[in-house]
C-alpha positions as CSV (number, residue, x, y, z in Angstrom):
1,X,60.5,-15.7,-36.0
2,X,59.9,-12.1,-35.4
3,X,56.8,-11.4,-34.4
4,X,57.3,-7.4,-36.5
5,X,57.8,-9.4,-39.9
6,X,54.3,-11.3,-39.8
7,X,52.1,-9.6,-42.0
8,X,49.2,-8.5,-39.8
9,X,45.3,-8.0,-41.1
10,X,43.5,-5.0,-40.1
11,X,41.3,-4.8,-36.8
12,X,38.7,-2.8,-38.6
13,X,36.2,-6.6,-39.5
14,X,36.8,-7.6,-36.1
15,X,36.3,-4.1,-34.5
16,X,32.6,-4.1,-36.3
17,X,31.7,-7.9,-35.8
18,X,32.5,-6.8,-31.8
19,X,30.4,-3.7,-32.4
20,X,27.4,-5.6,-34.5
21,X,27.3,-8.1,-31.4
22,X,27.1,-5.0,-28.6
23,X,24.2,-3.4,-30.1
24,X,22.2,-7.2,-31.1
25,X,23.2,-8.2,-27.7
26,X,21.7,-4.5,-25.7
27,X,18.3,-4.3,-28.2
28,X,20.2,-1.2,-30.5
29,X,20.1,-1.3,-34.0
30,X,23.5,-1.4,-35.5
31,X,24.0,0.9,-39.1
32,X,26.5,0.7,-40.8
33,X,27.9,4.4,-42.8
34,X,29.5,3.4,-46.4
35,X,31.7,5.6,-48.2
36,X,30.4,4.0,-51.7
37,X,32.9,3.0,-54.2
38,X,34.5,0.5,-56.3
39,X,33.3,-2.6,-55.4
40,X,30.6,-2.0,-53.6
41,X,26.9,-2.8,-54.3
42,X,24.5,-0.6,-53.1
43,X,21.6,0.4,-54.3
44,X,22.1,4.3,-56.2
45,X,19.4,5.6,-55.3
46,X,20.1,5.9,-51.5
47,X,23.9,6.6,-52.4
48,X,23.5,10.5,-50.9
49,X,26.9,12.8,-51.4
50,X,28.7,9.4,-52.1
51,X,27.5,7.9,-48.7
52,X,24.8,5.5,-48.2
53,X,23.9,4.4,-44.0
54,X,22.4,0.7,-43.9
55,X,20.8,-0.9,-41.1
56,X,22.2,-4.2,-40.8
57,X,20.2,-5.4,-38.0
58,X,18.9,-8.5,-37.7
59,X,14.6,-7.5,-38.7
60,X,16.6,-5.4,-41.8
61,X,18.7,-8.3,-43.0
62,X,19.1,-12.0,-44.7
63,X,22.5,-13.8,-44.8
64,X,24.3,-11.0,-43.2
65,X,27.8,-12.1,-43.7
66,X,30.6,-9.8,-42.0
67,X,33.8,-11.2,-43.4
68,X,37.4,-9.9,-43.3
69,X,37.1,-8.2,-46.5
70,X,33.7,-7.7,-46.9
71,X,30.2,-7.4,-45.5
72,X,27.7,-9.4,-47.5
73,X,23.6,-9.3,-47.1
74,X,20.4,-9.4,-48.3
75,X,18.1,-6.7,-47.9
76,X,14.7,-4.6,-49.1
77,X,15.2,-1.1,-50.1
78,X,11.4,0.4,-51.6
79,X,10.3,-3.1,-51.6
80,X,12.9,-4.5,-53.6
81,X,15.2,-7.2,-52.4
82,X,18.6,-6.6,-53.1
83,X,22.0,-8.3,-52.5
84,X,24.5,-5.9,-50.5
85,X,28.4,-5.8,-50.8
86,X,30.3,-3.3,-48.9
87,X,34.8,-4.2,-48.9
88,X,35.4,-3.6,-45.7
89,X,37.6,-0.5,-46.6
90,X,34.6,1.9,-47.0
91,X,33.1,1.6,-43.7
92,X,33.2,4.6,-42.3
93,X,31.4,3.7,-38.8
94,X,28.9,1.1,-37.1
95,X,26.9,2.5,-34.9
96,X,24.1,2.5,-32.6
97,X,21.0,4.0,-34.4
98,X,19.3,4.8,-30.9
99,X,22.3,6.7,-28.9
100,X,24.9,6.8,-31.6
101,X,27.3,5.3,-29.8
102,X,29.7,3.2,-31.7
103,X,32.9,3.8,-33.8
104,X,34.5,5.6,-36.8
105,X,37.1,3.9,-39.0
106,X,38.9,6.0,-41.9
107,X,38.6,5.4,-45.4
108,X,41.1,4.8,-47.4
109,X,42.0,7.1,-50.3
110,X,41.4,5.0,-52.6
111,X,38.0,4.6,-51.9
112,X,37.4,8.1,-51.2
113,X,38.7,9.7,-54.6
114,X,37.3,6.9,-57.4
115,X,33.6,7.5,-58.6
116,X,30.5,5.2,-58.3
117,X,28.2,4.0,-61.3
118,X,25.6,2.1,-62.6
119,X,28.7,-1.0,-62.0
120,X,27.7,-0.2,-58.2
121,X,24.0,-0.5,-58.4
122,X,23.0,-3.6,-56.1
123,X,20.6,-6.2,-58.6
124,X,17.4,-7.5,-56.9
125,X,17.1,-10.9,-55.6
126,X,14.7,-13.3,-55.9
127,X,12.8,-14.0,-52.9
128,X,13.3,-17.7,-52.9
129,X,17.5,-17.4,-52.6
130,X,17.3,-18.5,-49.7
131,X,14.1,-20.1,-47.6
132,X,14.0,-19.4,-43.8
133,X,15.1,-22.1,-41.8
134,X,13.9,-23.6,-37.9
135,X,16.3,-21.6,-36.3
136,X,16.4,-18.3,-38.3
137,X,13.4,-17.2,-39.6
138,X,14.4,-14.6,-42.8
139,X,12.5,-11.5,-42.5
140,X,13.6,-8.7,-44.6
141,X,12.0,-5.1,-44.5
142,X,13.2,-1.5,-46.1
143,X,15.9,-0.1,-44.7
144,X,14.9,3.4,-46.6
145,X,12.1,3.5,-48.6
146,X,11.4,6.7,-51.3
147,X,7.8,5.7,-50.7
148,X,5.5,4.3,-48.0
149,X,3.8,1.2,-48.8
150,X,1.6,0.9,-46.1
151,X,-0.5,3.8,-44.6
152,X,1.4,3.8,-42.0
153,X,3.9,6.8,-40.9
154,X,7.1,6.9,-43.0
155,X,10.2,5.6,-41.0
156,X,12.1,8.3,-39.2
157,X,15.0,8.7,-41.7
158,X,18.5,7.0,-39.8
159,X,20.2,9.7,-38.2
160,X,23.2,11.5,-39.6
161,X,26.5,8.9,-38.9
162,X,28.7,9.8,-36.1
163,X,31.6,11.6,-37.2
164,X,35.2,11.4,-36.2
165,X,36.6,13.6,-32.2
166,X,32.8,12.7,-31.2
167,X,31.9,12.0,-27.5
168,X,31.4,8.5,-28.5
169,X,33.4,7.9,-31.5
170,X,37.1,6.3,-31.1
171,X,39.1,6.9,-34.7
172,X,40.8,3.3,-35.3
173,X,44.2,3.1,-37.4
């Protein structure tokens, strides 16, 4: 059998798996930049110039799931718990929040050129979905939050993703 006929899945879910367990594994905190479209569930209101960043660490998260085709959690945005969907096509980069080191992936077209809507929205979640267990305590906080709810200092907003020809980035085909 020729190994050229086989029908071959993308690198791209195992590129960011790798890239998730690099930053758990050194103490960074891994984010994720989504080019929002069909499919995904995000919540809107963090959706800025059709991109949303999400830290998908493991203090930020519940049930993070990254799959072939998608990447699947639980999270708090203002408070509210929500269930995150992302198709693995609209990731745009993972990367290290604290040095920006990490990679940039293209988006397909697809996903670039179709618009986002209310269908996108991510619902909440009730809290009980899914009770910590011995080994994994859940712990969800904001990732963004529009307002403080504690007196303390609002987060410093996630930095700007790393784009494509940086001194970090490697494009991926």
């Amino acid at each position: 059998m020729d190994s050229g006929s086989q029908d071959i899945g993308s690198t791209k879910p195992y590129l960011i798996r790798a890239l998730y367990e690099w930053c758990t594994d050194n103490g960074l905190t891994p984010y994720l930049a989504v080019q929002v479209g069909p499919g995904a569930r995000v919540p809107l209101e963090f959706v800025k110039n059709g991109e949303i960043v999400l830290n998908i660490s493991f203090d930020a998260t519940s049930a993070l799931n990254i799959g072939n085709d998608e990447i699947r959690f639980k999270a708090r945005f203002g408070g509210v718990a929500r269930d995150i969907l992302v198709p693995i096509e609209q990731v745009s980069a993972i990367y290290a929040r604290e040095n920006s080191q990490g990679m940039a992936f293209p988006v397909e077209a697809a996903a670039e050129a179709d618009t986002i809507d209310e269908r996108n929205n991510a619902p909440a979640v009730a809290e009980q979905d899914e009770p910590p267990t011995p080994n994994k305590p859940v712990r969800l906080r904001p990732v963004e939050s529009a307002t403080p709810e504690t007196d303390a200092p609002p987060p410093e907003p996630p930095p700007t993703p790393p784009r494509p020809g940086g001194s970090h980035l490697t494009r991926v085909k």
